[in-house]
C-alpha angles and dihedrals in degrees: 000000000000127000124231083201110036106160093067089068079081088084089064080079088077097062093075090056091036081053102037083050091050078056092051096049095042092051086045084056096055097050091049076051091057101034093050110011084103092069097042109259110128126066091245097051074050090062089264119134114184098176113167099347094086092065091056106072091038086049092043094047085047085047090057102039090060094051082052092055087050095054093047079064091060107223136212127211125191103249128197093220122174108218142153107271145155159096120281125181119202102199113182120193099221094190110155091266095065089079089060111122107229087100109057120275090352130317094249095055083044091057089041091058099047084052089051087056101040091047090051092055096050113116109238085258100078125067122220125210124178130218136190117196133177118137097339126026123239128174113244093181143019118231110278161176097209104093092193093058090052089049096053085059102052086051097057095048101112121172118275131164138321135323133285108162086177089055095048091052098041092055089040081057097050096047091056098045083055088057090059104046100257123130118260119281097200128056095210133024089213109052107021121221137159115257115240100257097015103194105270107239122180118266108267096027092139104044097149092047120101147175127212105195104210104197142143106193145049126284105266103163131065136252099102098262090204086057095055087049084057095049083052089041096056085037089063083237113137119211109200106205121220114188122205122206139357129337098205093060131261135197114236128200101226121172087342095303120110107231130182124234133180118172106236093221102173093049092049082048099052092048089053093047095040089060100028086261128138131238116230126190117202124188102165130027096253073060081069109041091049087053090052092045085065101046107101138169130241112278085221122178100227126173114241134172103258119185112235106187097125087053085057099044089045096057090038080064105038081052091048095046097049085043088059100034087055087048092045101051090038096035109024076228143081119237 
């Protein structure tokens, strides 16, 4: 147990005199007993004999007034909670054909939307970092509480180049092994290698990380995309894969420029069951909506500090009141 106040345990220094002067008076008592039991004065020259009951209500209000100086102190105690927590990762791929309108307005302000919607639902538990990635990945932003700061990032995502699903996952990977305290696993965000002695974790350490990859288009752009899922895969971390767009292939008319597009779905898939996660397709933005409607974080018990300072003055009043209530039905008095 830890004390956000220590200094006021100081206080717990007037209990020995409140006790030595509960000695003083007691022994002052007696010999008012012996000096004038003899004319009646006292309860047990009356037939009453108090014994050991007169020491109850005065030990239990001493009682009391210590748990209160322990809760001026305002004390922390180490607590097993359950509680909604984790690290997700929203890694949108901002190639040039996410601007393309067949979603409405584009499908990159649709996403955008969806991901508005999704990061403004999330519990305080869960922290919420944002990717691009074209044809090269960059952390937008570092994983985070502060919904405000993950919503100015997803507003500022705007489409770029091609498509490097791998780059997009290796830097989604980093940013979450930063969040946690571990070293980089990667020497450069734009081009995404591994560092030459990445710090060696268990398999499984980030079990309640994840990564949803947001893309529209085919892998164009080396590293091996299948290679970086494994990485997530040994690293507990799961990528939920939405795809964007038709499978079969589509021209688009970007920029003025026609541009042809095909969704790449059994890659996407094999990334999602590689790492337990699940394939989604989504062909309008309430598609969307509805995937992200089904995206949760881990219920997890973790220990955290919790200040108990209403537990201890509870207890301080429920002793002081049985101490006076005791005085007050044997003695017509409070101590």
């Amino acid at each position: 147990m830890s004390f956000i106040w220590p200094e006021t345990l100081i206080l717990l220094l007037l209990i020995p005199p409140c006790v030595v002067l509960y000695l003083r008076l007691q022994r002052r008592r007696r010999r008012f007993a012996a000096n004038y039991g003899s004319l009646g004065l006292t309860p047990e020259a009356a037939g009453h004999r108090l014994g050991l009951r007169r020491h109850i209500p005065p030990a239990l209000f001493l009682v009391g007034l210590t748990i209160l100086m322990f809760a001026l102190a305002r004390p922390q105690a180490v607590v097993s909670l359950p509680r909604l927590e984790g690290t997700l990762i929203l890694a949108f791929d901002v190639s040039g054909s996410m601007s393309a309108d067949d979603m409405k307005p584009t499908r990159m302000e649709a996403a955008k939307a969806a991901a508005r919607d999704f990061v403004q639902r999330q519990p305080p538990g869960v922290q919420i970092g944002v990717v691009a990635f074209s044809d090269s990945g960059f952390e937008v932003q570092a994983p985070t509480n502060d919904q405000e700061a993950s919503l100015a990032s997803i507003n500022r995502l705007t489409p770029a180049r091609g498509t490097s699903l791998a780059n997009g996952i290796f830097v989604s990977l980093d940013a979450i092994a930063v969040s946690a305290g571990q070293a980089p696993l990667f020497t450069d965000s734009l081009t995404p290698t591994l560092a030459p002695t990445p710090t060696p974790v268990p398999k499984g350490t980030f079990t309640s990380a994840a990564i949803v990859l947001i893309t529209d288009g085919e892998n164009t752009v080396s590293p091996d995309p299948l290679a970086a899922a494994q990485t997530a895969a040994d690293r507990g971390v799961r990528i939920h894969t939405v795809g964007i767009g038709d499978a079969a292939g589509t021209l688009l008319h970007v920029n003025g420029f026609t541009v042809h597009t095909q969704l790449d779905e059994p890659m996407l898939q094999q990334i999602s069951q590689l790492t337990d996660g699940v394939y989604y397709n989504a062909e309008s933005e309430q598609d969307l909506l509805a995937i992200y409607e089904n995206l949760y974080p881990q219920l997890a018990i973790k220990p955290e500090k919790m200040e108990v300072t209403s537990i201890f003055a509870g207890a301080s009043i429920l002793v002081l009141l049985i101490g006076g209530a005791f005085s007050l039905v044997w003695f017509s008095r409070l101590p």
